[in-house]
C-alpha positions as CSV (number, residue, x, y, z in Angstrom):
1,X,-131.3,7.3,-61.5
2,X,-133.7,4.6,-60.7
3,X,-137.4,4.9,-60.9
4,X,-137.6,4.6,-57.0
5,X,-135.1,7.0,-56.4
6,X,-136.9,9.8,-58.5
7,X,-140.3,9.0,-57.2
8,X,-138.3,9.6,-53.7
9,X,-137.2,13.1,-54.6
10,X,-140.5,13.7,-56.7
11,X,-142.4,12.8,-53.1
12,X,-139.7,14.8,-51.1
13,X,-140.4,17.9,-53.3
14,X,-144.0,17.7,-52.8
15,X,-143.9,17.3,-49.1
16,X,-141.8,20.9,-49.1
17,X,-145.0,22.6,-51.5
18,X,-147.3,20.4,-49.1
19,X,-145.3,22.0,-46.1
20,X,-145.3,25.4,-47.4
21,X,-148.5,26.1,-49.6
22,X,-149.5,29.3,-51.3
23,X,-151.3,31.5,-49.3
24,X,-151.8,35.6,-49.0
25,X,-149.4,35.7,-46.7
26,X,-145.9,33.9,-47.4
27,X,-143.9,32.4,-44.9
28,X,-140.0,34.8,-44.4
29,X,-137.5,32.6,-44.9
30,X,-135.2,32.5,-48.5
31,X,-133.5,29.5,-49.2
32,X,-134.3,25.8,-48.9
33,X,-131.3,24.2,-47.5
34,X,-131.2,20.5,-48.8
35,X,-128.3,18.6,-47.5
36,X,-127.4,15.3,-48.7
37,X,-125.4,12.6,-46.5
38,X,-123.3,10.3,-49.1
39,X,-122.6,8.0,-46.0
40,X,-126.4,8.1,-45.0
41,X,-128.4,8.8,-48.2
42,X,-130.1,10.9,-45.9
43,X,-131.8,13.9,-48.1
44,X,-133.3,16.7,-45.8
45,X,-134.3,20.2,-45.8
46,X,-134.2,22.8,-43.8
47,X,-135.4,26.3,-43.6
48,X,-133.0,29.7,-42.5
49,X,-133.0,28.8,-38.8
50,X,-131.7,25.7,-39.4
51,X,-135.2,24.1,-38.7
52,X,-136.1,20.8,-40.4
53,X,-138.6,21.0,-43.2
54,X,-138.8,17.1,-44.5
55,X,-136.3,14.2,-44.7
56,X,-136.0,10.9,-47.2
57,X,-133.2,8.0,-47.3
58,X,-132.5,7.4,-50.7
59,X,-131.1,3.8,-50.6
60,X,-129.1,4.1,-54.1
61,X,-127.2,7.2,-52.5
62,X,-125.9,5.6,-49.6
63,X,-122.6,5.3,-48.9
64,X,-122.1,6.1,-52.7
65,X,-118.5,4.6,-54.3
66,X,-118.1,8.1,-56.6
67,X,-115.3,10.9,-55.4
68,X,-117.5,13.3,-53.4
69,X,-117.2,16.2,-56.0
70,X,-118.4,13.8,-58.4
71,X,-121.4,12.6,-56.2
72,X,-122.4,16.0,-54.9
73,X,-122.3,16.6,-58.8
74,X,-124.6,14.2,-59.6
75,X,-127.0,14.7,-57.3
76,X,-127.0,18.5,-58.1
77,X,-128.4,17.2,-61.5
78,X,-130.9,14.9,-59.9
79,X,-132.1,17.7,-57.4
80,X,-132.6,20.2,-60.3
81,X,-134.1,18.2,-62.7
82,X,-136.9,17.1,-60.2
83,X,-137.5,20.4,-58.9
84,X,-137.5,22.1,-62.4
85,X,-140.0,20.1,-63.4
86,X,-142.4,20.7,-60.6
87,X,-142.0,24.5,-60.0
88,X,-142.5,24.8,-63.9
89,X,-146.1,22.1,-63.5
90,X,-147.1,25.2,-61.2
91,X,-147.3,27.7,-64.0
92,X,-147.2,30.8,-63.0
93,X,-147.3,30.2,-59.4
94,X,-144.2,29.1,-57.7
95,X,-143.9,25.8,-56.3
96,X,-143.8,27.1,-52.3
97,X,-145.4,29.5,-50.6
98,X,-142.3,31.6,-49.6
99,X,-141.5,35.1,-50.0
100,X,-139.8,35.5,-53.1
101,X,-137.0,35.0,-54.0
102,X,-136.2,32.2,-52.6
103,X,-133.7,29.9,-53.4
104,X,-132.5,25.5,-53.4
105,X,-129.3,25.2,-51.9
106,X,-127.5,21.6,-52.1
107,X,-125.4,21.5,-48.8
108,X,-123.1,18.3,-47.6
109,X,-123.8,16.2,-44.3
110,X,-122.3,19.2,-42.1
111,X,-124.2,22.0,-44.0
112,X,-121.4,23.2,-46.1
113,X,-122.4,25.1,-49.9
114,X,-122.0,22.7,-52.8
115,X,-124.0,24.1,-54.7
116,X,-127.3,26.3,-56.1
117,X,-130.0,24.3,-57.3
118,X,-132.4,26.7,-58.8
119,X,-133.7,30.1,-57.9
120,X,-137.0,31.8,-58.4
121,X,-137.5,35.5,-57.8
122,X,-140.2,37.7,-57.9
123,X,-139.8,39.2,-61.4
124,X,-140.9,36.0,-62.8
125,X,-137.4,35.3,-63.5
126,X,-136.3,31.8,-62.8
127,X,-132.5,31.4,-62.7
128,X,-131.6,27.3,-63.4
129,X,-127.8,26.1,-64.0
130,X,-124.7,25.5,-61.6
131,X,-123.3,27.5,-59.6
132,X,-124.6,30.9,-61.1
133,X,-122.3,33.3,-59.1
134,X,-118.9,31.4,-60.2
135,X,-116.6,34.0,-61.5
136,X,-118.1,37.1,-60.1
137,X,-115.8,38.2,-58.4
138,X,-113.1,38.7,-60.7
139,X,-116.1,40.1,-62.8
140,X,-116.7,42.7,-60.4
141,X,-112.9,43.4,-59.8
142,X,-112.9,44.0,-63.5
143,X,-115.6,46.2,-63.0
144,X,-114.2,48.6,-60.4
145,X,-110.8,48.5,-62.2
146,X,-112.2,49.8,-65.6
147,X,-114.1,52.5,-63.0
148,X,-110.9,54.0,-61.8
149,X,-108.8,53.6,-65.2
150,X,-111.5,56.1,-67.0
151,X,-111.4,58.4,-63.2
């Protein structure tokens, strides 16, 4: 990633704290929905109604040569990084002012899941990685079978 490119995200970041600060009474919505346009570069966010928080072009991004899995890959990584670091600069404050917890989603050009970015709750727990919920389904199918075995 260039320096321009992370100073974009850096800037888009900020905007999102600058658009939702901390205040006594948080603003009800729970996930940040960033989508990303490989044709575009275009990197916007959006809020639960589908309203539009910020937006950036990110020149390096558009209409990126890599497989799309690969790309959305890559700029899960970028995403993350950038918003690690500044929810963690806040300390013990989150980043936004949003009633916790609230979430990053990474979405494509037509608002499809690709994947979770970063989640920070209310018990001070801060979730980082890929996808965090693969495999819990069979997890839970597990669960319920070793219920009814011992029934």
């Amino acid at each position: 990633m260039s320096e321009k490119t992370n100073h974009q995200i850096v800037r888009f970041v900020q905007k999102l704290a600058e658009k939702y600060p901390q205040q006594d009474i948080p603003e009800l919505f729970t996930d940040v929905h960033i989508r990303v346009s490989q044709e575009t570069g275009d990197v916007m966010a959006f809020d639960d109604d589908d309203n539009e928080i910020t937006r950036i072009v990110v020149d390096e991004w558009i209409n990126s040569p890599v497989e799309t899995d690969k790309f959305f890959s890559d700029v899960a990584d970028v995403l993350r990084q950038v918003i690690q670091e500044q929810e963690t600069a806040q300390g013990e404050k989150s980043l936004l002012g949003i009633i916790e917890p609230y979430n990053y989603v990474l979405e494509n050009e037509a608002g499809e899941h690709m994947a979770e970015l970063y989640v920070v709750d209310d018990a001070d727990t801060i979730i980082i990685g890929q996808d965090f919920m693969d495999g819990l389904d069979k997890e839970l199918d597990d669960f319920i079978d070793n219920l009814l075995k011992k029934e």
